[in-house]
Each structure stands twice: as structure tokens, then as C-alpha cells.
C-alpha positions in Angstrom: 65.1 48.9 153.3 61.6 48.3 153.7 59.3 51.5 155.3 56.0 50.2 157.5 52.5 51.0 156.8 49.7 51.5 159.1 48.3 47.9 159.0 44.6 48.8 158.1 41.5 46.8 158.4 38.5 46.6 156.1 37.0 49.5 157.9 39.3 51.7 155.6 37.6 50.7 152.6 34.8 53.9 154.4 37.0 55.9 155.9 40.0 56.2 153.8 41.4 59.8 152.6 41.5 58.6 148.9 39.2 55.8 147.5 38.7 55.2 143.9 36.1 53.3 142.7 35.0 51.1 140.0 32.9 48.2 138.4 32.7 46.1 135.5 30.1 43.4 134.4 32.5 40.4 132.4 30.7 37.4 130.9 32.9 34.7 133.5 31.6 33.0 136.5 33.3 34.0 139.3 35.8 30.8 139.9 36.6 32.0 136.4 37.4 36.0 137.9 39.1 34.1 140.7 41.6 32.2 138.3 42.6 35.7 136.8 43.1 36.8 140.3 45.2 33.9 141.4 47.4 34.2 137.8 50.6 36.0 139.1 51.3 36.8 135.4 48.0 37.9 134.6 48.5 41.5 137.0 51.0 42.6 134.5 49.0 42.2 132.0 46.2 44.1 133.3 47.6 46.5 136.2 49.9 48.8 134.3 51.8 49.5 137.4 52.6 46.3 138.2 55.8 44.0 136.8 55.7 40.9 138.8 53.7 39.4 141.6 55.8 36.3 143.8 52.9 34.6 145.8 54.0 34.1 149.4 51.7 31.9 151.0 50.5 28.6 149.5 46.9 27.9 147.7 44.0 28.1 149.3 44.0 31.3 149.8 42.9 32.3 153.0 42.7 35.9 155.7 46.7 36.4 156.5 47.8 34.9 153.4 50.7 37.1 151.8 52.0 38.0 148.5 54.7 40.8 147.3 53.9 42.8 144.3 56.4 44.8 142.2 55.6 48.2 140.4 56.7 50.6 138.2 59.4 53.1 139.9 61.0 50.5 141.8 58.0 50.7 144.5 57.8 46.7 146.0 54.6 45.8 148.2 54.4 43.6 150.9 51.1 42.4 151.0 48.4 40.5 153.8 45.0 39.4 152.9 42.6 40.9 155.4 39.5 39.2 153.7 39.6 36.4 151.7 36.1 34.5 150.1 36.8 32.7 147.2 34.5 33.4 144.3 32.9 36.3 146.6 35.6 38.7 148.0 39.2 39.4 148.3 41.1 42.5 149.8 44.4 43.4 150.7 46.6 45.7 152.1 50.0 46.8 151.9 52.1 46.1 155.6 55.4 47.7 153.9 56.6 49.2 151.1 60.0 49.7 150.0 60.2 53.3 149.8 58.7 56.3 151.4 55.5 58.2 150.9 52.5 55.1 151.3 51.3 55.2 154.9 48.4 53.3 154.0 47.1 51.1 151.3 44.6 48.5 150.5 42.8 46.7 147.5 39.3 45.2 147.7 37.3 43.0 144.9 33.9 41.9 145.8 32.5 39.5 142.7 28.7 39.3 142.2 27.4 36.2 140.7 24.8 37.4 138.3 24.0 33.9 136.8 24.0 33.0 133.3 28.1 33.3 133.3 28.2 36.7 134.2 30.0 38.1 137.4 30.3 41.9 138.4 33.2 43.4 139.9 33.7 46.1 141.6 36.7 47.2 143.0 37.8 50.0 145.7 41.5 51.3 146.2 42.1 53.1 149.2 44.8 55.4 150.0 46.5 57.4 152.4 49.4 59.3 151.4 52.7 60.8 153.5 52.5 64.5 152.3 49.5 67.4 152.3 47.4 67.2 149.1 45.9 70.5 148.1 44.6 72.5 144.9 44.6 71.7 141.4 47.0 69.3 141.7 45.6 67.2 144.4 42.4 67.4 142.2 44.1 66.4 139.1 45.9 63.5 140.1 42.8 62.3 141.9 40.9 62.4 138.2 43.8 60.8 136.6 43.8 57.8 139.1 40.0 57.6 138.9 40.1 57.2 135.1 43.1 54.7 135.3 41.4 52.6 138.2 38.1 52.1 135.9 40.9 51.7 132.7 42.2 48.9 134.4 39.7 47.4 135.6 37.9 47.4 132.1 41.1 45.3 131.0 40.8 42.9 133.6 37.6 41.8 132.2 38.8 41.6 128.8 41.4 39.5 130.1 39.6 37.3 131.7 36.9 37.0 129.3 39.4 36.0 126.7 41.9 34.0 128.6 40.0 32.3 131.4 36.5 31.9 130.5 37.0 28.3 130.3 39.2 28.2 133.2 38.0 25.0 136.2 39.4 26.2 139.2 38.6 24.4 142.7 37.9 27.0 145.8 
């Protein structure tokens, strides 16, 4: 059973209920950030909720190219690209999911080039949950999911600074 989600564009990324936020300066080009990106095995190493990422649609990567992502709680993705600029951009969203509660959701990474082998990252996630979110609790899990969006994101560029630093990818 899969459940649809409202197929968002990338005006969501400003309008969205939830967005979480974060950056990160690694010492890696940005072909280099892009080769962690395109490393199916490289999500579960950094994205704690995720266990296994099937690509979809062939390389080059490209808008309307797909992927499926598997996470913790039995929760499977469906995923379209709805931008895709290699070394610059890429964002996603989720078209369906395989079990209520996500009515929309969608990933962006836009990659500054700051010369001298350096890139920045900064990455939003937007979300838009099935249920009312109210008091403490709302607030709580929102802190929580701020702190592990700027965790993980800090692990991504230790990843890639230690495993693809020296990665040559063509665009």
C-alpha cells in the first residue's frame, strides 16, 4: 500500500509548515559533495533514519529523476527530483509514502563553491504533517528535529571529507 503526497514544488521550501534548517562548510569541492550525494550507501551512513536508498532513474541525474529511500519504522519514500544542478543544487520530494501521516515532504541542498576546496552546504527540510501540532510537544519535537537536521548534516561533511575528498566524478 502506498499513501500519496501532495506533489509540492520548490515554492515549499518558503511556505512550508515545518522547515528545518542547516549549513555546514566541508573542505571538498562540490563534484566531491556531489559524489557523496550520488553514493546510495553513503545515506546510511550519515542520515540515521535512513537504511537503504535503490536509485530509480539512471546517471545523469536530471529534474524528474526518481529514487526510493528506506527508513527507520518501516516508513519507504518514493521520491522525484524537482531541481536538479549538479555541483550547485539538488531537491526532492516525496510523491508517496508507504504509510500514513506525511502529506508533504521535500529535501533541498544547494552547494556553494567557496574556492580553495571548500564547498558550503546548506540544507532545508520541509514538512507538512497529517495531524494538528500544538503545545509543548509540537515545540519539543520541532527542537529535537532541528538539532538532528544540523547533527546530520555535520556528519555528512565528515563523511565526505574523509571518504570522498579525492573522489573524480563527471557532471
Amino acid at each position: 500500500m502506498t499513501v500519496d503526497c501532495e506533489k509540492v514544488g520548490l515554492e515549499f521550501f518558503e511556505t512550508a509548515p515545518t522547515l528545518h534548517k542547516a549549513s555546514v562548510e566541508i573542505a571538498a569541492t562540490p563534484d566531491q559533495v556531489f559524489a557523496a550525494f550520488h553514493d546510495a550507501e553513503a545515506w546510511t551512513t550519515w542520515a540515521m533514519p535512513i537504511t537503504g536508498v535503490d536509485w530509480t532513474s539512471d546517471f545523469p541525474l536530471e529534474v524528474g529523476s526518481t529514487r526510493t529511500v528506506h527508513m527507520r519504522g518501516g516508513l519507504t519514500g518514493y521520491e522525484e527530483f524537482i531541481a536538479y544542478e549538479h555541483g550547485t543544487r539538488m531537491a526532492f520530494r516525496f510523491n508517496e509514502v508507504s504509510k500514513e501521516g506525511v502529506e508533504a515532504f521535500a529535501e533541498d541542498y544547494q552547494v556553494t563553491d567557496l574556492g580553495n576546496g571548500k564547498s558550503q552546504v546548506d540544507w532545508t527540510m520541509a514538512m507538512k504533517s497529517g495531524g494538528e501540532k500544538t503545545g509543548i510537544k509540537a515545540k519539543f519535537g520541532d527542537t529535537v528535529m532541528s538539532f538532528m537536521v544540523k547533527r546530520m548534516l555535520k556528519k555528512f561533511g565528515k563523511l565526505v571529507e574523509s571518504d570522498f575528498a579525492t573522489a573524480e566524478v563527471a557532471a
